[in-house]
C-alpha positions as CSV (number, residue, x, y, z in Angstrom):
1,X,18.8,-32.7,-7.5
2,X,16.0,-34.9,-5.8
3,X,12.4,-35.0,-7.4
4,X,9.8,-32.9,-6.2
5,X,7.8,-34.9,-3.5
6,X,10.4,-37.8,-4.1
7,X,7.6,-39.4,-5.4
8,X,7.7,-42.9,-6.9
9,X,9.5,-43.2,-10.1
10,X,5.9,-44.1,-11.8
11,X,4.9,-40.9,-10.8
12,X,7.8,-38.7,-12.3
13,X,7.5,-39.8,-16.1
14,X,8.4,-36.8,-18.2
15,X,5.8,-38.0,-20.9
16,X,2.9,-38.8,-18.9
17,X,3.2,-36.5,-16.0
18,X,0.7,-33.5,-16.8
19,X,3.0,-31.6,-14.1
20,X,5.9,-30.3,-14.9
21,X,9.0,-28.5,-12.2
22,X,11.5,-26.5,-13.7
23,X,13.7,-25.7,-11.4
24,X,16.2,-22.4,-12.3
25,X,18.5,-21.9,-9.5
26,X,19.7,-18.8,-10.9
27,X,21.1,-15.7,-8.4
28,X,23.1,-13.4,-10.9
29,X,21.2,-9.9,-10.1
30,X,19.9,-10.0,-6.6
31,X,21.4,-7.0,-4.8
32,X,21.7,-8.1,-1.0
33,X,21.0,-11.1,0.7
34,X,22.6,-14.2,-1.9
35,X,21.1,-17.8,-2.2
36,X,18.4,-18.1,-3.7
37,X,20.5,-20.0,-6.3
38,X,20.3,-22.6,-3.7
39,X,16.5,-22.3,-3.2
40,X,14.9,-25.3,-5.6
41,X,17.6,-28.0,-3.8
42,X,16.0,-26.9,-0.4
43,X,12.8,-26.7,-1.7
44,X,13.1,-30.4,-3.5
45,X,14.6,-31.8,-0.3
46,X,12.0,-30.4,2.1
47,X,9.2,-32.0,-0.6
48,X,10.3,-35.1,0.3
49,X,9.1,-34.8,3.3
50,X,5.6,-33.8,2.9
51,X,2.8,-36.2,3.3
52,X,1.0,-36.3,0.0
53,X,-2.5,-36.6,1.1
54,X,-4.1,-32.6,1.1
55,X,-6.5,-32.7,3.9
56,X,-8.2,-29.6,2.8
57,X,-9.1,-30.7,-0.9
58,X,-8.9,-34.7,0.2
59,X,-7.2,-35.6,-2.8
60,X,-3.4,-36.7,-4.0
61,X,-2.3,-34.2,-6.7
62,X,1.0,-36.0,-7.4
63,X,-1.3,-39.2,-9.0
64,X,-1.8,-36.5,-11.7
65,X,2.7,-36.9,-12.4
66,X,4.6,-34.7,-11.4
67,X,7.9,-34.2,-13.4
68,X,10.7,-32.7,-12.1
69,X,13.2,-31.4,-14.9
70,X,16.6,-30.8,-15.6
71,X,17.4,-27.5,-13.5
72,X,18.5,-24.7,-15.9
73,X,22.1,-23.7,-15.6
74,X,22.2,-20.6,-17.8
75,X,24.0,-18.3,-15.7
76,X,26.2,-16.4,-18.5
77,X,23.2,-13.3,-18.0
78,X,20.3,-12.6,-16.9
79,X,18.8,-12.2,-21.0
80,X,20.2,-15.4,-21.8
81,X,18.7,-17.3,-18.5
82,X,15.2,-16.0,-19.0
83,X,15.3,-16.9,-23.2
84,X,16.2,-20.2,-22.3
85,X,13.8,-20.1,-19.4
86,X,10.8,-19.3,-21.9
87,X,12.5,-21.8,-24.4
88,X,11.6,-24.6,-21.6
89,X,8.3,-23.2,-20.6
90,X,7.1,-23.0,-23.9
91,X,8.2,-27.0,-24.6
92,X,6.3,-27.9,-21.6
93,X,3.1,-25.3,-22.7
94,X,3.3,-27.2,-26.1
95,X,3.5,-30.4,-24.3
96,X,0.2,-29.9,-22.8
97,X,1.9,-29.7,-19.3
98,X,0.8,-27.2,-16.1
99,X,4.5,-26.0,-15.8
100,X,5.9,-25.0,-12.2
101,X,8.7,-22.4,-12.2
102,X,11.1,-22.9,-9.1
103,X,13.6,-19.9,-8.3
104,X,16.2,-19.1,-7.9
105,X,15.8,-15.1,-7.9
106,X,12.6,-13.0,-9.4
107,X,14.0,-12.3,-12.4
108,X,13.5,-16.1,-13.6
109,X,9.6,-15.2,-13.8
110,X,10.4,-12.9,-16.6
111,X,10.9,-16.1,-19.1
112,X,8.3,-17.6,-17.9
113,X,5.5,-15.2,-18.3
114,X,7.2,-14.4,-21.9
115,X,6.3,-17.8,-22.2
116,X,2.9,-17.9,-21.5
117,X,1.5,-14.6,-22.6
118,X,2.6,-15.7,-25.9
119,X,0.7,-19.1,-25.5
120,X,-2.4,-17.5,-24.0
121,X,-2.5,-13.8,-25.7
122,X,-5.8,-13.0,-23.1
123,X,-3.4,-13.8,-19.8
124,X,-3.1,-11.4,-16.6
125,X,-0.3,-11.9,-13.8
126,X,-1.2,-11.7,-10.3
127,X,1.8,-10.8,-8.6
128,X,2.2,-11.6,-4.7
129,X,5.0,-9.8,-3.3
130,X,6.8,-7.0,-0.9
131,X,8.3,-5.2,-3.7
132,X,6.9,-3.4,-6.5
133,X,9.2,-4.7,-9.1
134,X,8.5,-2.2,-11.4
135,X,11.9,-0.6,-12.3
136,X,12.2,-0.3,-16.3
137,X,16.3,-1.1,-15.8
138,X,18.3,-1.4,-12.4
139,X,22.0,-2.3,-12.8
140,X,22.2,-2.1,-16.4
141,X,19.8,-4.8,-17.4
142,X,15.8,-4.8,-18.2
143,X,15.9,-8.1,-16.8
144,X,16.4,-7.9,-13.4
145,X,14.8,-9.0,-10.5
146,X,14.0,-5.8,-9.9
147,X,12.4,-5.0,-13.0
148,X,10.1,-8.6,-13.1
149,X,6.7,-6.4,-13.4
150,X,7.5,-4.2,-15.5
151,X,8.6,-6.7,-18.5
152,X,5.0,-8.8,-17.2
153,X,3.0,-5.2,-17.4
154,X,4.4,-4.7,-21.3
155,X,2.8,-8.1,-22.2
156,X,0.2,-8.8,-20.4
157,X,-2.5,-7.4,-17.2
158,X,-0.5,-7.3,-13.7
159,X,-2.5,-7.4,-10.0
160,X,-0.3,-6.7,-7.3
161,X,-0.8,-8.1,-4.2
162,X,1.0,-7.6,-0.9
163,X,3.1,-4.9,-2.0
164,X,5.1,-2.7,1.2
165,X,8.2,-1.5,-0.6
166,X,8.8,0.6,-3.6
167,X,11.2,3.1,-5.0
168,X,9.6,6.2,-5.7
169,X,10.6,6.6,-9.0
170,X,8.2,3.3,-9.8
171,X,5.2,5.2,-8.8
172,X,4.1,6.6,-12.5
173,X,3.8,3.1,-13.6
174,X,1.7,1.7,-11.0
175,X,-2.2,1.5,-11.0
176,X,-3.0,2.2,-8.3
177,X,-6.6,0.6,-8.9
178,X,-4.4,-2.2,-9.6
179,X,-2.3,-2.5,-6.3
180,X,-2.9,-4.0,-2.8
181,X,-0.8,-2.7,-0.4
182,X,0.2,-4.9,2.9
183,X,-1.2,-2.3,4.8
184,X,-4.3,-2.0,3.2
185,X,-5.1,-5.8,3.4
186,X,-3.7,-6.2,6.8
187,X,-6.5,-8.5,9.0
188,X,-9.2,-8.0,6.0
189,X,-10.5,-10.5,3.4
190,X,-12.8,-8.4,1.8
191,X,-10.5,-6.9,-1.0
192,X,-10.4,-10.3,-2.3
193,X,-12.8,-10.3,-4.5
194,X,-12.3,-7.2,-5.8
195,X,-8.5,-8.4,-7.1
196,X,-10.0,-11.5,-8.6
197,X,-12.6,-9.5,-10.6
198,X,-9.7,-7.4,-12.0
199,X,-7.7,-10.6,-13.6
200,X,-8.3,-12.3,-17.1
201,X,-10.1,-15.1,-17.8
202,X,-6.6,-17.0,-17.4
203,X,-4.3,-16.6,-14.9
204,X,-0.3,-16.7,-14.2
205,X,1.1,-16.7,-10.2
206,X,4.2,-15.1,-9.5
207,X,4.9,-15.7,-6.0
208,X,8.1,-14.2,-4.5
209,X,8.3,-15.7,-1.0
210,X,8.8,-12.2,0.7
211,X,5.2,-11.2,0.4
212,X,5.0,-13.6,3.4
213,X,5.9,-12.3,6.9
214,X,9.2,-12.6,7.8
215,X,7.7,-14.5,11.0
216,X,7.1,-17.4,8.9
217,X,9.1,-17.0,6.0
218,X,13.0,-15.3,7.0
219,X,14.3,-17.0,4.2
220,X,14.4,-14.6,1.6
221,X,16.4,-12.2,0.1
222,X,14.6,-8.9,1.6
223,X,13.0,-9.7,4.4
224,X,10.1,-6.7,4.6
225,X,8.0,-6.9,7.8
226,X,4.1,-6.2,7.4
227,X,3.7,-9.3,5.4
228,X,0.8,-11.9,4.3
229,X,-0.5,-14.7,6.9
230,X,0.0,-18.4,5.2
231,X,-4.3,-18.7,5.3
232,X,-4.4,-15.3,4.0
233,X,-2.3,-16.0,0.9
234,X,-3.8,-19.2,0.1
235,X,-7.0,-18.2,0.7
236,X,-7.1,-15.8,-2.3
237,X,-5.5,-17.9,-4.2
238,X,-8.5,-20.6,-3.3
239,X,-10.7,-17.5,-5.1
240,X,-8.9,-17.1,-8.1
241,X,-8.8,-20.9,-8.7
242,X,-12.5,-21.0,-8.5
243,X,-13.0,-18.0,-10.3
244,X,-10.4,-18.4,-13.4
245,X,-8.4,-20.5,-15.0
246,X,-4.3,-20.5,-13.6
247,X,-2.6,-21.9,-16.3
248,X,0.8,-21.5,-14.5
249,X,3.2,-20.1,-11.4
250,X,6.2,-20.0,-10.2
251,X,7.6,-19.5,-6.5
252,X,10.8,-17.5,-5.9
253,X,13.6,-16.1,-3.6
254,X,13.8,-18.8,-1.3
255,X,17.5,-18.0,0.1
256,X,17.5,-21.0,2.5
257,X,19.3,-21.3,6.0
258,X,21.4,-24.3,7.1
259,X,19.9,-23.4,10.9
260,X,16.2,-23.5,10.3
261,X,14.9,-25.4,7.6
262,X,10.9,-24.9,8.3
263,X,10.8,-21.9,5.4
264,X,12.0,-24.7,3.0
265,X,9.3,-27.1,3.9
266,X,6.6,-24.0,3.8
267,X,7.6,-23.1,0.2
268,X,6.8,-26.8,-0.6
269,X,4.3,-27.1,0.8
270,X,2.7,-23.8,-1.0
271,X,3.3,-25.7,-4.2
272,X,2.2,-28.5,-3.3
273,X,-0.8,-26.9,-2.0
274,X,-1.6,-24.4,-5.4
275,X,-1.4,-27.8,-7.2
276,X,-3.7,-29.8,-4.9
277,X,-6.2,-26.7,-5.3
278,X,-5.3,-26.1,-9.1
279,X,-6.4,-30.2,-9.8
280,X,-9.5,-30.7,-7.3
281,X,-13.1,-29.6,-7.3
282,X,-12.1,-25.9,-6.8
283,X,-10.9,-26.0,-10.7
284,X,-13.9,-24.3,-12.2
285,X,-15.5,-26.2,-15.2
């Protein structure tokens, strides 16, 4: 697997790169479209193809190190890949790294939140996606993909954001004072602020790609239509940045296609953009 932003090899020094990729190409309980398994190799190849300078914060995040790590291979089940993906979050926590979680399929967020709501016991999860997420079990297991917020909402706050598909039966554990629909935020910034003042002090991303519009972003395992704009999304993720501290995310369900690889390039480029906001002068003091 290449590097993320095939940077040079000063750059990608697991000790004193405060970035950290973890890359979990992991596909065991999505339930139509397959390959996001395949996702953090298209999204580390497209990387290496961005140009590192961010006009919009004029800086060069990866000066910071970015470390890409060993992807995790766990694919035995889905309880066994997210304990060992909040075994290698936690290393990385302890390390005093800002750890990136590549996917690979939702579920792999569940590890990673396990991870850090145990690191930061104050934490909230702001959730950008189509889908709900909030069975308790689907398939026979709590931990899958379709069940992501409702492990996060057991351990820490949840904001949901972008949200245009649920099964009814989710309904009784949503707050709905707590939810953004699509169609409610459709052509509006003003909510905004109102999602930001509902999140902790510190913050965790979960961004499954498919609260994008399938316009932009086909690639993904359920394409809903009725989704986020790429200004819109990073634009209230600009507010959170400057209004708490994010202490982590992940990006998930990239299913990548052989015949159009501009949805790999955008899902590197939102990381590459989170991180240039994350480490600029929109980091609050």
């Amino acid at each position: 697997m290449t590097d993320f932003g095939g940077l040079p090899e000063e750059f990608t020094n697991e000790h004193s790169a405060g970035i950290a990729i973890l890359p979990v190409p992991y596909d065991g309980t999505s339930t139509w479209i397959k390959g996001s398994d395949k996702g953090p190799d298209a999204i580390m190849e497209a990387s290496s193809n961005m140009e590192l300078y961010d006009i919009e914060t004029g800086t060069e995040v990866y000066r910071r190190g970015i470390f890409t790590a060993p992807a995790i291979t766990e694919r035995s089940s889905p309880e066994k890949m997210v304990g060992t993906v909040a075994e290698r979050v936690r290393h990385f926590l302890d390390k005093g790294k800002f750890p990136v979680v590549i996917g690979g399929e939702h579920s792999v967020s569940i590890g990673s939140i396990q991870a850090f709501a145990s690191h930061y016991p104050q934490l909230s999860v702001l959730q950008l996606d189509a889908h709900s997420d909030l069975r308790n079990e689907y398939e026979g297991s709590a931990n899958n993909h379709a069940c992501v917020m409702a492990r996060a909402k057991e351990i820490a706050s949840i904001v949901q954001v972008g949200i245009r598909a649920t099964d009814s039966g989710e309904l009784p554990a949503m707050d709905m004072e707590r939810v953004f629909f699509a169609h409610q935020i459709h052509g509006s910034d003003k909510w905004m602020d109102q999602a930001v003042g509902l999140l902790a002090d510190n913050v965790y991303i979960t961004i499954d790609l498919d609260v994008f519009d399938p316009a932009i972003m086909p690639s993904t395992g359920t394409p809903e239509p009725g989704g986020m704009g790429w200004y819109q999304c990073l634009g209230l993720i600009e507010k959170v940045i400057a209004a708490r501290r994010v202490v982590g995310f992940d990006v998930v369900e990239l299913c990548p296609s052989e015949s159009n690889k501009a949805p790999d390039f955008m899902a590197a480029k939102l990381i590459y953009r989170i991180l240039s906001m994350k480490f600029s002068k929109y980091e609050p003091a």
